[in-house]
C-alpha positions as CSV (number, residue, x, y, z in Angstrom):
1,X,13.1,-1.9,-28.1
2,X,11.8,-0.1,-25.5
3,X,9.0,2.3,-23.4
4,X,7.8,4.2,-21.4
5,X,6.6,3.2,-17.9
6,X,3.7,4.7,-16.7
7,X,2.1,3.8,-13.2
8,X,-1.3,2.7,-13.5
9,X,-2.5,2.3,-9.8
10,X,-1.6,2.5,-6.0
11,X,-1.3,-0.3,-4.3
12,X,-0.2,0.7,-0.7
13,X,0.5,3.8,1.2
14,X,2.9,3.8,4.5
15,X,4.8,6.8,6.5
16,X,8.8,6.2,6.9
17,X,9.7,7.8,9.8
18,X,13.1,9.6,9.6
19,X,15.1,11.5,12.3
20,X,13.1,14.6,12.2
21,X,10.7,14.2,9.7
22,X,7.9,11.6,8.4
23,X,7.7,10.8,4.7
24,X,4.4,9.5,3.1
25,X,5.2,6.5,0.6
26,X,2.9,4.8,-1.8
27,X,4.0,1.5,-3.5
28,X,2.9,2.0,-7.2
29,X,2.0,-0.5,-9.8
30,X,3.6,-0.2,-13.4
31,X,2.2,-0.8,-16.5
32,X,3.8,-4.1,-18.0
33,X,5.1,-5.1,-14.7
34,X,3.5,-7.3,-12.1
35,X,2.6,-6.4,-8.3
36,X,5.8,-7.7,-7.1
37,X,7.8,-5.5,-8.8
38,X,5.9,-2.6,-7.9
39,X,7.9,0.3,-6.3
40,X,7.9,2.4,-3.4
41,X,7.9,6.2,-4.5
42,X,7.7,9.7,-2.3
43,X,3.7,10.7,-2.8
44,X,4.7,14.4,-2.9
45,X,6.6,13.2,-6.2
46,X,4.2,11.1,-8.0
47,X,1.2,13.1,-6.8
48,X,2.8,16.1,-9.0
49,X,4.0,13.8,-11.7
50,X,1.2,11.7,-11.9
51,X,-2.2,13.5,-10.4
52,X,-4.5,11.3,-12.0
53,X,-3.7,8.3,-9.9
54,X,-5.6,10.7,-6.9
55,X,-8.8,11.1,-8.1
């Protein structure tokens, strides 16, 4: 069996700063997972993937 994961909140947000360039994170909680296995993702990504989690 299996499905679909689907984030269902932000839990943190942090800047990686890399040689020339800065890239906004957010650590994002998914649905039938706990908080410590939430994931760091590229906000530019899940802001167009998932928008809803921004307003």
């Amino acid at each position: 069996m299996s499905y679909i994961e689907k984030p269902i909140g932000i839990l943190d947000r942090k800047d990686q700063v890399l040689r020339n360039r800065t890239i906004s994170l957010v650590k994002i909680l998914w649905q039938h997972h706990t908080s410590d296995e939430a994931t760091w993702e590229e906000e530019d990504e899940v802001r167009n993937n998932y928008p809803e989690l921004f307003d």
